[in-house]
C-alpha positions as a Python dict, from the first residue, in 0.01 Angstrom:
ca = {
    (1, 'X'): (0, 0, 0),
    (2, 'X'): (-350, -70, -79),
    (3, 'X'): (-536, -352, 156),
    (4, 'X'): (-601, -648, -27),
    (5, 'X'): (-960, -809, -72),
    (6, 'X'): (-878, -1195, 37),
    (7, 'X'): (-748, -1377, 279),
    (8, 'X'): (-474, -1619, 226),
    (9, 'X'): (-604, -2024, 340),
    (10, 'X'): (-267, -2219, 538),
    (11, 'X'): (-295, -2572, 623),
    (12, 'X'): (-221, -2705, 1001),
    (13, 'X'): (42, -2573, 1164),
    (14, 'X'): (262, -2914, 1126),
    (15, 'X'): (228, -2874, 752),
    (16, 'X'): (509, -2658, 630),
    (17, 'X'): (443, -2362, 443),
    (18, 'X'): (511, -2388, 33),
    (19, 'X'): (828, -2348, -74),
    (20, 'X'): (725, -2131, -358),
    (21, 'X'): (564, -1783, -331),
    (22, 'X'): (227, -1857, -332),
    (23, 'X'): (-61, -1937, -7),
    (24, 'X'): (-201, -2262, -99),
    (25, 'X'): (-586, -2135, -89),
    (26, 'X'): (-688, -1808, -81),
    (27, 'X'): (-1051, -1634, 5),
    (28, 'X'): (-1205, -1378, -186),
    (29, 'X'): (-1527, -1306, -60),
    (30, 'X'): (-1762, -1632, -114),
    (31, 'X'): (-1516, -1813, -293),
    (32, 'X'): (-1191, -1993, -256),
    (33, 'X'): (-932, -2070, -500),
    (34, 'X'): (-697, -2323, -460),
    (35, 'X'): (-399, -2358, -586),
    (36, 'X'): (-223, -2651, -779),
    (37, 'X'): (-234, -2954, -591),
    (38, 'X'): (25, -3196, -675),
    (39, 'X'): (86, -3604, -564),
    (40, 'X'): (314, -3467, -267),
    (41, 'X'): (264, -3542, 118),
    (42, 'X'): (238, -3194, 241),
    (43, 'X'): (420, -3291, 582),
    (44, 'X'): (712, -3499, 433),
    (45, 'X'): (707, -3360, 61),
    (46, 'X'): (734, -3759, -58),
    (47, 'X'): (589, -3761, -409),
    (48, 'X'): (313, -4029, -356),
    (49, 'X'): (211, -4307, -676),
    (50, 'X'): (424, -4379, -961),
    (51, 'X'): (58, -4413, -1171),
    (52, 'X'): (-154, -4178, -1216),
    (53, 'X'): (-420, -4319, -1085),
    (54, 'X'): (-234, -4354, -730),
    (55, 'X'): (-130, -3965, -803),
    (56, 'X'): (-473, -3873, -881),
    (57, 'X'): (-593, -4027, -566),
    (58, 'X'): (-321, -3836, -353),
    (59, 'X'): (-415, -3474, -555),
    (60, 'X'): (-758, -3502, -448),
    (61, 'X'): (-694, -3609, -118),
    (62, 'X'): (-468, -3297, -108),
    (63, 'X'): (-726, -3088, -250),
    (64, 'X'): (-983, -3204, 0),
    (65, 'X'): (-745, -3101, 264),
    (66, 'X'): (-644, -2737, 179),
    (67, 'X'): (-1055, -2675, 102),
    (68, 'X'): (-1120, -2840, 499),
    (69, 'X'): (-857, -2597, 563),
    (70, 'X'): (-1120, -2327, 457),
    (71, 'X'): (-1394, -2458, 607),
    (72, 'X'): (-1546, -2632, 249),
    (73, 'X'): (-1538, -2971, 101),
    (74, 'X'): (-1559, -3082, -217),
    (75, 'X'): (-1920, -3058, -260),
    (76, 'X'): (-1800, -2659, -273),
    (77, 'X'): (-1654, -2706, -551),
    (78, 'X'): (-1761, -2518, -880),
    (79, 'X'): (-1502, -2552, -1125),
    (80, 'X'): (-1109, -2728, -1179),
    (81, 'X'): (-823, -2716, -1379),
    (82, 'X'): (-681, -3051, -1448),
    (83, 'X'): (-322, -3073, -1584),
    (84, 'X'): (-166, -3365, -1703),
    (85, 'X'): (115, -3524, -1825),
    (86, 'X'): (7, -3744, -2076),
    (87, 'X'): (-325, -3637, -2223),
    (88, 'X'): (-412, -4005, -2300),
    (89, 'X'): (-482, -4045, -1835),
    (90, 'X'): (-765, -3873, -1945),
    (91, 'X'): (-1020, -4165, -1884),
    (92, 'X'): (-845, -4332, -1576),
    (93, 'X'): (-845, -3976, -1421),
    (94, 'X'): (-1239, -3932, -1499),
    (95, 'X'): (-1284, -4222, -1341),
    (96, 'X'): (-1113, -4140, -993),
    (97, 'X'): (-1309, -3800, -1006),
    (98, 'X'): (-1656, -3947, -1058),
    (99, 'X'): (-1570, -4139, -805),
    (100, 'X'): (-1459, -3835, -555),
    (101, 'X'): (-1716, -3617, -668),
    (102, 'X'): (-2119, -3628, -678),
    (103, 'X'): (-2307, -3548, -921),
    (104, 'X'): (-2404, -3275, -1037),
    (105, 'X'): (-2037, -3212, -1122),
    (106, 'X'): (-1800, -2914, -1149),
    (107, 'X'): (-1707, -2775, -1434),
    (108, 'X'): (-1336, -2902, -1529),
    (109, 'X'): (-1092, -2807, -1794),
    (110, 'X'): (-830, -3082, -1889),
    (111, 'X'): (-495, -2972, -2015),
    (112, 'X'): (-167, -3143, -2116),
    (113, 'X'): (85, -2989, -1956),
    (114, 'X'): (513, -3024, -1863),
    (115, 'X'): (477, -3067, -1483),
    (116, 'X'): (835, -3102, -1327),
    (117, 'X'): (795, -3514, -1239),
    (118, 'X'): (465, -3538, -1220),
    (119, 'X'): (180, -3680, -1396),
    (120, 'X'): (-124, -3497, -1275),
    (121, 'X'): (-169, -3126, -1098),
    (122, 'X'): (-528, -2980, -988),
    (123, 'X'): (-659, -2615, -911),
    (124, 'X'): (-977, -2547, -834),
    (125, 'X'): (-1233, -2292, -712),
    (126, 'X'): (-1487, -2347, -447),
    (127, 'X'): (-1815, -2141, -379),
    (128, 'X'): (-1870, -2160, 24),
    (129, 'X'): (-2039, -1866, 155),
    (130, 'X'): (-1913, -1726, 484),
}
């Protein structure tokens, strides 16, 4: 078997490990990719919010934690994948990232999407030389 070219990113050790095949951040060379955060507690696995406002807060905070995990913040990050719900969050979302990021911006795709109870998912890639 060939060596791979990344390294997979885990959160603290008091964070369980995903339930799903998948490492929740991986490196590959400069840049990290994280993968779909959702509006869960990653200790207890409580969905947090019933808006999606309150989710949206919770994915970034989520997001923020798996990129400290990898030694970046979200200044490192260069582009996301938004997935909602209901396409119509669009604007209440914006406003909850404006106010989590600084400008100048990522780049950011918004998608509606089915997403198994909840109303907003994230992905995102990071640029955070080693």
């Amino acid at each position: 078997m060939a060596s791979r070219h990344w390294t997979p990113i885990f959160l603290p050790a008091d964070v369980p490990l995903p339930a799903g095949a998948y490492s929740p951040a991986v490196r590959a060379g400069d840049f990290i990719h994280v993968s779909g955060q959702v509006p869960r507690d990653a200790r207890t696995g409580a969905t947090i919010g019933d808006t999606v406002e309150e989710q949206a807060v919770q994915v970034i905070a989520n997001l923020r934690d798996v990129l400290a995990a990898a030694g970046a913040t979200l200044d490192d990050v260069v582009a996301a994948t938004i997935y909602l719900t209901n396409e119509q969050d669009w604007a209440a979302v914006n406003d909850i990232w404006k106010a989590s990021f600084t400008a100048p911006y990522p780049s950011r795709t918004t998608l509606g999407a089915r997403l198994r109870g909840f109303l907003i998912e994230v992905s995102a890639v990071a640029y955070r030389p080693r």
